[in-house]
Each structure stands twice: as structure tokens, then as C-alpha cells.
C-alpha positions in Angstrom: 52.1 162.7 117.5 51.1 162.5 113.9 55.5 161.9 113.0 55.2 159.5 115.7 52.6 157.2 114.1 54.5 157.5 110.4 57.9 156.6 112.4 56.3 153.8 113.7 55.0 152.9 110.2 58.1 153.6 108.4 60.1 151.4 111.1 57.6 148.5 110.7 57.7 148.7 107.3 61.8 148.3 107.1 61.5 145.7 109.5 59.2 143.9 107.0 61.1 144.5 104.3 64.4 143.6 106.2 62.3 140.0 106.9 61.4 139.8 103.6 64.8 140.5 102.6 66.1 138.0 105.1 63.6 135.2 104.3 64.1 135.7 100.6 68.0 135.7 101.2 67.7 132.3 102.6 65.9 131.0 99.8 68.2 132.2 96.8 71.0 130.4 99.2 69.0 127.3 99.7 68.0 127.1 95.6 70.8 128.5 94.7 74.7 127.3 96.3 74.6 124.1 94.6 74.6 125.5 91.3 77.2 128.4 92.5 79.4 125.6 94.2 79.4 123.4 90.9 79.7 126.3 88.1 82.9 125.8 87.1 82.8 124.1 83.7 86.6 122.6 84.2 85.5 120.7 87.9 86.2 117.3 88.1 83.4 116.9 91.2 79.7 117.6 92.0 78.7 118.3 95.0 75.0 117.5 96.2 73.4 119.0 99.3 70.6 117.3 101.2 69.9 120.1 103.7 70.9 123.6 103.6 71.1 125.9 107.2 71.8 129.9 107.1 72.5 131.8 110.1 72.2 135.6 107.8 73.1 137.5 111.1 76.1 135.4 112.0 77.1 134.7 108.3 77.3 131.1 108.8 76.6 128.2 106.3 75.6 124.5 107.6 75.1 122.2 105.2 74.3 118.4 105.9 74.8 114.9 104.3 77.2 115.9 101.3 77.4 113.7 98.6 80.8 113.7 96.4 80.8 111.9 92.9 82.9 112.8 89.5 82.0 115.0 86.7 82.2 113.3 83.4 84.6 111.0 82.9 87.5 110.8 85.2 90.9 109.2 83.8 93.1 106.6 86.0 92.1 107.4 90.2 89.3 109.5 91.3 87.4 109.3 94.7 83.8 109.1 95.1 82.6 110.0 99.3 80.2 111.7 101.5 80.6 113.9 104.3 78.6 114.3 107.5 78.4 117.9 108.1 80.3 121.0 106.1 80.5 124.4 107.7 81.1 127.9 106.3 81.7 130.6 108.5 82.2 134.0 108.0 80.9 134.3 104.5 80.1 137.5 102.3 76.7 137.0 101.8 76.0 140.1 99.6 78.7 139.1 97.0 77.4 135.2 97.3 73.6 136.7 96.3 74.7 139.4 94.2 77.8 138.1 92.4 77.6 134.7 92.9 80.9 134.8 94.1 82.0 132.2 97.1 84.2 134.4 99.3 85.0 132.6 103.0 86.9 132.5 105.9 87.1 129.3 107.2 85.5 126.0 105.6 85.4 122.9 107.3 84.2 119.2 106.5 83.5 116.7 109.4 83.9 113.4 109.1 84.3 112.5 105.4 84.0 109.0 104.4 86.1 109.1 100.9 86.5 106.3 98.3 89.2 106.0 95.9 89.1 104.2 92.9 91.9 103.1 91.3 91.8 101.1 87.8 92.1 97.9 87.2 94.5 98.7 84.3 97.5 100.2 85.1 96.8 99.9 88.8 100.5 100.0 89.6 101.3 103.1 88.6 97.9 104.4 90.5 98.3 106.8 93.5 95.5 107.6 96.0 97.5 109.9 97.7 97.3 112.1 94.5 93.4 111.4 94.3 92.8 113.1 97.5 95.2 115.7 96.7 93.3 116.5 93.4 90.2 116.5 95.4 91.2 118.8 98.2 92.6 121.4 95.2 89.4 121.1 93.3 87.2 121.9 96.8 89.1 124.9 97.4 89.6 126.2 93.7 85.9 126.9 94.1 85.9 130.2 96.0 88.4 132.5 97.8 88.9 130.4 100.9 91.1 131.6 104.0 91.4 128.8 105.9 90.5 125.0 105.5 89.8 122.3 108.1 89.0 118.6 107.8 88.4 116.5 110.6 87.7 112.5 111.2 87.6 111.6 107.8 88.7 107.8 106.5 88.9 106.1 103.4 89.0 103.1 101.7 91.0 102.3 98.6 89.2 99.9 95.6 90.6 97.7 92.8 87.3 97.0 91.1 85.6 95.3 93.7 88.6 94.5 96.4 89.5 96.9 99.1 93.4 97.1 99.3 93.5 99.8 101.7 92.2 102.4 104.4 93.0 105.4 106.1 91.5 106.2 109.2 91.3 109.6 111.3 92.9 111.7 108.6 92.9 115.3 109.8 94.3 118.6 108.3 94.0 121.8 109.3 95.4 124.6 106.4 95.6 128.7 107.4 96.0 131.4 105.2 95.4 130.2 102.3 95.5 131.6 98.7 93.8 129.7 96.4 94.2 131.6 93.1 97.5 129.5 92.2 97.7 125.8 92.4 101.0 123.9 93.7 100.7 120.7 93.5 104.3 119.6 95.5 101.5 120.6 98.6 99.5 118.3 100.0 97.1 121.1 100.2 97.7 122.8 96.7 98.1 125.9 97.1 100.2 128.5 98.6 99.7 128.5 102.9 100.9 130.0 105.8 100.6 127.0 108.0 99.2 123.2 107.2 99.2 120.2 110.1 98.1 117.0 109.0 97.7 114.0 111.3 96.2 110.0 110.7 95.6 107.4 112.9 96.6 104.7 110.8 97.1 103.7 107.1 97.0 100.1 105.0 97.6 99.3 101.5 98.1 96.4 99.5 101.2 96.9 96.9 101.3 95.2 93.8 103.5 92.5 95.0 101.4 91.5 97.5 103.1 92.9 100.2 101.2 94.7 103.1 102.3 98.4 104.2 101.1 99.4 107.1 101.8 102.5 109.6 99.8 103.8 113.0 99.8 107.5 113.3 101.5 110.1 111.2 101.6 113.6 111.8 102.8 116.7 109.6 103.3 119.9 110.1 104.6 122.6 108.0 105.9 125.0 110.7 108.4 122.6 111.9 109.1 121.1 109.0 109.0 117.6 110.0 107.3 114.4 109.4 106.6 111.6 111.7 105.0 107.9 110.6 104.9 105.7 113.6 104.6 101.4 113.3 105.5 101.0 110.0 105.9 97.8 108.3 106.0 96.1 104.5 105.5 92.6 104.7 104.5 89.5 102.6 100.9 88.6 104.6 101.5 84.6 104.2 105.3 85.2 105.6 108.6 85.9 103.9 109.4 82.0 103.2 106.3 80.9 101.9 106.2 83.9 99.8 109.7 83.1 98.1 108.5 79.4 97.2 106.0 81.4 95.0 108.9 83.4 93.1 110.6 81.6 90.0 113.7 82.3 90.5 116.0 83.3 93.5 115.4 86.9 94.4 116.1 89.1 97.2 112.5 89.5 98.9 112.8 92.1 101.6 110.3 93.0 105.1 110.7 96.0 107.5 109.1 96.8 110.2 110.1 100.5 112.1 109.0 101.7 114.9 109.3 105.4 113.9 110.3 108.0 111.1 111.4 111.3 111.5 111.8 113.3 108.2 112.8 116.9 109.6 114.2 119.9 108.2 112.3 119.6 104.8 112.8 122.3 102.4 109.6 124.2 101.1 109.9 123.0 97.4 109.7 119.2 98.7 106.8 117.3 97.0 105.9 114.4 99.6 103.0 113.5 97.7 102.6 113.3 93.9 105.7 113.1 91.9 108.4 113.0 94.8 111.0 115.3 95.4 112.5 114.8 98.8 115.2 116.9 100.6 115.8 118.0 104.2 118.5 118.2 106.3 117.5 114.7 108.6 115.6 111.1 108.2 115.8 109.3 111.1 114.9 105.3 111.1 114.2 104.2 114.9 113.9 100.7 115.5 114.5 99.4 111.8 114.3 95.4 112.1 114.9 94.6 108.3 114.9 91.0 106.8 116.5 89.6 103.5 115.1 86.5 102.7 116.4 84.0 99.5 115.4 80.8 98.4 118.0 78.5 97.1 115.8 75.4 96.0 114.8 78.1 93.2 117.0 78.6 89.5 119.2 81.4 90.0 117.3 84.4 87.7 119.0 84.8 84.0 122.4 86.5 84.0 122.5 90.7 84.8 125.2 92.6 85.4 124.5 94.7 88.8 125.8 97.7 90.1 127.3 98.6 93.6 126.6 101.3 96.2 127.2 104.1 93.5 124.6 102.6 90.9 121.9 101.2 93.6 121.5 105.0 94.6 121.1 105.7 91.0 118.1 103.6 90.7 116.6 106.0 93.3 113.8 107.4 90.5 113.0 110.7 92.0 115.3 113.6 93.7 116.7 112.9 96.6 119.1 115.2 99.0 119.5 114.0 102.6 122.0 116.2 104.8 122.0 112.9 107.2 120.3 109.0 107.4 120.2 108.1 110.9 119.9 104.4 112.3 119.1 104.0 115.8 118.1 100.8 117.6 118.3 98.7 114.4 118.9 94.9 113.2 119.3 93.8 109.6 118.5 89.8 109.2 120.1 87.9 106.4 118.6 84.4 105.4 118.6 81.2 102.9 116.9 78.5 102.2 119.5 75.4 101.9 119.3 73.5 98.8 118.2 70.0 99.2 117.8 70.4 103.1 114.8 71.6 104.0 116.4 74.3 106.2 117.2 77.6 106.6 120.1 79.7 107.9 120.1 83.4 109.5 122.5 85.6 109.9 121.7 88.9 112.3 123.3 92.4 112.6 121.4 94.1 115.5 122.4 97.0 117.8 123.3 98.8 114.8 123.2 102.2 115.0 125.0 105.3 113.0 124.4 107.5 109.9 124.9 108.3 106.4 125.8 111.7 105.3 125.4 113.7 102.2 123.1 111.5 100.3 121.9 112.7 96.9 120.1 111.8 93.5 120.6 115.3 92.0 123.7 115.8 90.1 124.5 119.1 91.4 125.1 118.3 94.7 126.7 114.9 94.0 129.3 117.5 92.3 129.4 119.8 95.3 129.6 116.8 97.9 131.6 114.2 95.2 131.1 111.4 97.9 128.5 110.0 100.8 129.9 108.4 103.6 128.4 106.2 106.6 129.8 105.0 109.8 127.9 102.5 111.6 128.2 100.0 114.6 126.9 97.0 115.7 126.8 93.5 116.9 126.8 90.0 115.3 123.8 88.0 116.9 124.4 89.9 120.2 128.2 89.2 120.5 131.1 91.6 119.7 131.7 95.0 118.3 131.1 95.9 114.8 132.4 99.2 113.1 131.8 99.7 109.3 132.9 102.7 107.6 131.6 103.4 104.1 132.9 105.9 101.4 131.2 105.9 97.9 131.7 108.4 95.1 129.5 110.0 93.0 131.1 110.0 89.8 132.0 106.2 89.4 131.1 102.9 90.9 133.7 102.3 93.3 133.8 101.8 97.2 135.8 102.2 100.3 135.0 100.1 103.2 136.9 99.4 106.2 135.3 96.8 108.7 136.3 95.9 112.4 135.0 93.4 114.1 136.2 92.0 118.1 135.8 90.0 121.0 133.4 87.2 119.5 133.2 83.5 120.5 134.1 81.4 117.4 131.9 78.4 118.3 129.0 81.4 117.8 129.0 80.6 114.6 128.0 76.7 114.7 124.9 78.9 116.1 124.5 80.8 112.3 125.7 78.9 110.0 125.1 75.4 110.8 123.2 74.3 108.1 125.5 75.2 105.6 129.0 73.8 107.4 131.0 71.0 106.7 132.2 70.6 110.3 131.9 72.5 113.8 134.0 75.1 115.6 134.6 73.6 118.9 136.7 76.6 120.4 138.0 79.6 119.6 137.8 83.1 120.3 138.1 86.2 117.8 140.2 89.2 119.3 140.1 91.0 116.3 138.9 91.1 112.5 139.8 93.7 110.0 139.4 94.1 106.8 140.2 97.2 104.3 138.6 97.1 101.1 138.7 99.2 97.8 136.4 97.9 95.3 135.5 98.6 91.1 133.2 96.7 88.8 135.7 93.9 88.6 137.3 93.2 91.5 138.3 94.4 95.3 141.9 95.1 96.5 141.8 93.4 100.1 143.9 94.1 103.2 143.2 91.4 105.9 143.8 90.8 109.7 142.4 88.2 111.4 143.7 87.5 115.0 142.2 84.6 116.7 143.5 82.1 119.6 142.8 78.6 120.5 140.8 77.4 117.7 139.8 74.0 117.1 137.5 72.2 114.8 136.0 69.0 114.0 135.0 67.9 110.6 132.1 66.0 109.6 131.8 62.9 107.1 130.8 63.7 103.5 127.6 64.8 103.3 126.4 63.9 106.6 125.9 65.4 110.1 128.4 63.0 111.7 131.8 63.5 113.2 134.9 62.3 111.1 137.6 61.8 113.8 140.4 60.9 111.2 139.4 64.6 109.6 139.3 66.4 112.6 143.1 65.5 113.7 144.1 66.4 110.2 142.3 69.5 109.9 143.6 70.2 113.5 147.5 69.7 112.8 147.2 71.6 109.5 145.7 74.6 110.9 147.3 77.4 113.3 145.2 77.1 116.3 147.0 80.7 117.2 147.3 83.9 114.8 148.1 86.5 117.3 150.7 89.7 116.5 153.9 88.3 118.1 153.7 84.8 116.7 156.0 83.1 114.8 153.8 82.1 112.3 151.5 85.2 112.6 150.0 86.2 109.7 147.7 88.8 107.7 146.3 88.9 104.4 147.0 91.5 101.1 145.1 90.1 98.3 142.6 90.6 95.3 138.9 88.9 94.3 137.5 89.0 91.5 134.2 90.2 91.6 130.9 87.9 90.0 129.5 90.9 88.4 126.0 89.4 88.2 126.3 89.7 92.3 125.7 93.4 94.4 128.4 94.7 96.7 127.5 93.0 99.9 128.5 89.4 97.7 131.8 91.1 96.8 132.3 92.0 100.6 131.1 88.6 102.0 133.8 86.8 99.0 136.0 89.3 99.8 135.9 88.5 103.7 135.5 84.4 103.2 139.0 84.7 100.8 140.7 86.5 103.8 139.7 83.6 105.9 140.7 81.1 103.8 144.6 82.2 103.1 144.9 82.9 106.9 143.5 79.8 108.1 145.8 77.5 106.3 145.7 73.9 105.6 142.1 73.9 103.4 140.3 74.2 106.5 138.2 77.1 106.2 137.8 76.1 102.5 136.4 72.8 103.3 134.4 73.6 106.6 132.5 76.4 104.4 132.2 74.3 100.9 128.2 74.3 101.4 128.2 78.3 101.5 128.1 79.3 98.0 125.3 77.6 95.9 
């Protein structure tokens, strides 16, 4: 009886102690993990906690209302933010108390509300993405931390006091992690097992002024792909009305896509700071693409451009694409016409096809010496275009072959209207084909263009109305026939000098125009297109 009673005692007495030892526990957490969490001398955060939960048994953490500002002086972006709820589970207590060391399983932070700041100097070169990056590597560098989970978290981007962007529904899930080495080409920087990332949507003001916007995006390491759906970069007051701000004629460009699929990427890809991009596909889906220039403007001071060869050149980071793939796409050219007050379009749509073997990095322009593209399509709707495109690596040349068919003639009263001398009032293409091998100064032209029963009418000078005297000349002087079989049948073997202060697709366009004008003879394709180069 008498053990019994000091059993009963001694048990008491460790449950006690085991209360105390609880209870006191709690309290070195609840004074205590703030300072732990923000030790690190080199952080560039503090974290503040408003209320602190422990579940000791089930070695869980819950701490709520989270405040996230810098620590010292933070140079160029840094992100300010507060989060909702954060949970640690599966912590080791004893090393936490004893060692102060943060050792856990799984962390996670619900709904974050982030702000990045970016500078107003320099604010070009600024990158939020990065900012967040920096953030996620300096939570994570603070303990040993398995796995990583953050769920309904936005953000809004600042230029001093101007929001120029948001994120919304960013969430990102991160397994087996090791966070004893940083590796910042990750969007989560360290070394992982598995990382999915998803977002709702995402808007940011560029420096031009331009608007990029995308809905959802979703990432995920396993499958090494990347998807951004509704994407679009356009000028918020409208492509026109932006040009009339420029001074001088420039190229202004919008897109708008309905998808991108980035798939196949290589492990040592860097989608988020300093880019490095390479995988085996990019796939654009539903690319509408418009090219905008305003001719009322002064054409920009004289510089020497580059074609195909030096464009990719000006690609600034590596780059190593097995394949581009275009489905479902239209590219839009336009221009304002000088003293008119109108405009002319011209539109490529139901283009579809692929690049191969595109590369930045000298190595593999070496190993593949050239990049290739095959493409078809349709001019505003009508006929079949076929483009085939070979550039090499090692000098700024081209090979192009273009085909174009079955196309109604008086189609392109339709495009080019504004900038004709005259009207097409019949005529049908059969078949237009053009070879082309081009250098820095010049293209070497072959050139078929079969047509049948083409007629024309010319207008007066500078006017809109019908000359008949004109139209009877231009008529007898010109073969209203140029079919194979004819007497008079004829193709094209020529050279054009290149304006070297013009890209390739002005080479190609003089290059095609010069075809037209030694096959249709008599002055008449000279004369009906005299408005076309200003």
C-alpha cells in the first residue's frame, strides 16, 4: 500500500513537472521564435509575429498576422508584405529550445499580400520577379526546411507612389528541399525534388508604356513545361495614337496570344533572374501580332541594320530552342499614309509552322551552322502561302523561297488602296514564286509570276479619279496574260540592291515589288505602286 501511495506521488509529480515543462516550453517559443527566426546577421528581412499558437504534442507551429519589412538598407527592388496565417508542422521542438536551431518539415504561408518596390532610378533595369525570388531564398535560408508551400498570395508592384502591376493567386508548392546551397536559376533557390507553381493572372506596366498582361500560368518542374495563358503587350491608348507620340518612324509592335507552351526545359534553365532559356519546344497558339508605322513622322537618323542572322544576335541572354511552333497565327502590317490621313493594312493569318534549331550560344550555332523555318499561310483570307527560311550562323546572309497561289488580283484594291495610283479591275494570280539569296548589300532574285486576265485602270494625278486616256494605255502596254505556254511568257532573274538602313523583310518586299515590275511591262506596276515607298 505504502509503494502504492509514493507511485501515485512520484507519477503526479512527473505529470507536474511534464506541465510545467510543457507550459514553460510554450513560453520560451512564444518569447523566443522571433528572435530565432531573425538571427541571422546577413538577412535582408524581419519578420514580426502578432500571435504565436503551439500544439507541443503534435509539434505544430501557428503563427498569425505576419508582418514582412527589410533589414537595413535594401539596394534597387525589395518587397515589403504581410501574411495571414503561417504554419509549421512537424518541427523538432527539443533542438528549437535547446539549440535554437529551426529544423521542419513542411512550412506553409496562406495568403500573403506582398509589395514590391522598385526604384524610381533605374527602374528599367528593376525586376520584381527577382524580388520575390530573393525573398522566398531568404525565408527558407532560415532553417532546415523539407518542404515549402504558399498558397493565395498577390502582389502589387510600386514606382514610388504608382502601382504598375499585380499578381493575383500566386501559388507554389516546393518538395524536398535542401536548403544549405542557394541556386538562384530556381524560382525557388535551392536544390528540389519537385516545384509547381501556378497564377491567376499577371499585369505590369513596361517602361514604354506598354501593358503586359497574361491570365493563368502554371509550372511544373516534373514535366518540365511552362504554360502562360491570354497574353498580350499593348500600347493602353492604341497602337496609332501611340506612334503620333514617337519622333521619328519606328516599328511599334502589339501581341496578343492565346497560349504558350515552353516544354522540355532543361534543369540549368534560369526563367527568372538573369535568363537562360533552352528546351526542346515553345509553342505560340493563337499569335495575332501587329506592326504599326507612322509615316507623317521624320524617318529616324541613318543606322545600318542587320538581317535574320544579326536580329537573333540582339537576343541578350542564351537561348537554345530545338523547335518554335506557330499555330493559329496572323501577323498585321500597317502605315500611316503621308499627307492622307489614312492608313493601310496588310494581313498574314492562318499561318502556322515552325522554326528549328534556334540558338544564341555559339556552340551549338557551330554544331547546328543554320536555323531553318517553314511556314504557311494566307493573304487576308485568300490563297496559299509557303515560306521557307534558311539562315546561317556564321554570317548574315539568307535563303528564302516563297510561293504564293490562287488569289484574286482585285484583292488587293482591298489592302493597298490608299497608297495606289490606280485599281486592279480583274485578274487572277495562279501562281507567285520567288527564290531569294540575300547579303548585306544586295539579294540575287529568281522570279515567276503567272497571272491571267488582268486589267487596270489608272487614276488622275494625285486624285482618286479615273483617267480613261491612262487606263487604255496602261492596258495596251501591259500583258494581260503571263502564263507558261505563252508567247510572250515571261519570268524574272535579277538583283536589288539592298537600303542597308532597312531589315530583311524591306529587302524581301523591294525584292518582290522589282519582280513585279520587269514582268508586268509597260511602267505599269511602277506607276500604279509610285505611293508605296515614302
Amino acid at each position: 500500500m505504502k509503494f502504492l501511495k509514493i507511485f501515485a506521488v512520484f507519477v503526479v509529480v512527473l505529470l507536474v513537472l511534464f506541465g510545467i515543462g510543457v507550459y514553460w516550453g510554450k513560453s520560451w517559443i512564444n518569447e523566443n521564435l522571433e528572435s530565432v527566426v531573425n538571427s541571422n546577421p546577413d538577412r535582408k528581412y524581419d519578420f514580426k509575429f502578432d500571435r504565436i499558437d503551439v500544439d507541443f504534442f503534435g509539434k505544430v507551429i501557428q503563427i498569425d498576422e505576419v508582418k514582412i519589412t527589410p533589414f537595413g538598407e535594401l539596394a534597387g527592388v525589395y518587397v515589403e508584405g504581410k501574411v495571414v496565417q503561417v504554419l509549421l508542422s512537424q518541427v523538432e521542438v527539443l533542438k528549437l529550445i535547446m539549440q535554437r536551431d529551426l529544423i521542419v518539415q513542411n512550412l506553409s504561408f496562406s495568403q500573403p499580400d506582398f509589395i514590391i518596390h522598385i526604384p524610381l532610378e533605374n527602374n528599367k533595369e528593376a525586376k520584381p520577379a527577382t524580388a520575390l525570388q530573393s525573398l522566398f531564398g531568404d525565408i527558407l535560408s532560415r532553417g532546415m526546411i523539407r518542404n515549402f508551400q504558399l498558397g493565395k498570395a498577390s502582389a502589387r508592384m510600386m514606382l514610388g507612389e504608382d502601382q504598375i502591376g499585380s499578381l493575383n493567386n500566386l501559388n507554389i508548392v516546393a518538395n524536398e528541399l535542401s536548403t544549405d546551397s542557394l541556386k538562384w536559376n530556381y524560382p525557388i533557390p535551392f536544390d528540389y525534388e519537385r516545384i509547381l507553381i501556378s497564377i491567376d493572372s499577371l499585369d505590369y506596366i513596361m517602361g514604354n508604356g506598354q501593358k503586359f498582361k497574361t491570365g493563368k500560368i502554371g509550372f511544373d518542374t516534373k514535366n518540365q513545361q511552362l504554360q502562360m495563358n491570354l497574353i498580350s503587350l499593348k500600347y493602353p491608348e492604341g497602337i496609332q495614337k501611340a506612334s503620333s507620340k514617337m519622333d521619328f518612324q519606328v516599328d511599334l509592335i502589339e501581341f496578343s496570344l492565346d497560349s504558350l507552351i515552353l516544354s522540355g526545359i532543361e534543369a540549368n534553365s534560369n526563367l527568372y533572374s538573369n535568363l537562360d532559356i533552352k528546351a526542346q519546344k515553345l509553342e505560340l497558339l493563337g499569335l495575332f501580332l501587329e506592326d504599326f508605322r507612322n509615316k507623317e513622322l521624320p524617318r529616324p537618323p541613318n543606322e545600318v541594320k542587320s538581317l535574320f542572322q544579326g536580329m537573333l544576335q540582339k537576343v541578350n541572354f542564351p537561348l537554345k530552342l530545338d523547335t518554335l511552333k506557330v499555330s493559329n497565327g496572323a501577323i498585321v502590317y500597317g502605315e500611316s499614309v503621308p499627307g492622307k490621313n489614312q492608313t493601310w493594312q496588310f494581313h498574314i493569318d492562318n499561318l502556322k509552322g515552325n522554326f528549328v534549331n534556334i540558338t544564341t550560344i555559339p556552340e551549338f550555332q557551330t554544331l547546328y551552322r543554320h536555323f531553318d523555318g517553314k511556314f504557311t499561310a494566307k493573304i487576308e483570307g485568300s490563297g496559299n502561302l509557303t515560306i521557307d527560311l534558311s539562315v546561317p550562323y556564321d554570317k548574315d546572309e539568307f535563303d528564302m523561297v516563297v510561293d504564293f497561289t490562287s488569289f484574286r488580283l482585285t484583292k488587293i484594291n482591298e489592302i493597298l488602296k490608299p497608297i495606289m495610283n490606280g485599281e486592279i479591275v480583274s485578274g487572277n494570280l495562279v501562281r507567285m514564286n520567288i527564290k531569294i539569296h540575300a547579303d548585306v548589300y544586295r539579294s540575287t532574285n529568281l522570279f515567276r509570276f503567272d497571272y491571267s486576265d488582268l486589267k487596270i485602270e489608272m487614276y488622275q494625278k494625285d486624285s482618286q479619279k479615273k483617267s480613261k486616256l491612262m487606263s487604255t494605255i496602261a492596258n495596251i502596254a501591259l500583258n494581260s496574260n503571263n502564263m507558261p505556254g505563252d508567247k510572250r511568257y515571261m519570268t524574272a532573274h535579277y538583283t536589288t540592291q539592298r537600303n542597308r538602313y532597312r531589315g530583311p523583310f524591306h529587302l524581301i518586299w523591294s525584292s518582290t515589288k522589282q519582280g513585279m515590275m520587269t514582268i508586268v511591262p509597260g511602267g505599269v506596276a511602277k506607276e500604279i505602286m509610285s505611293n508605296s515607298e515614302k
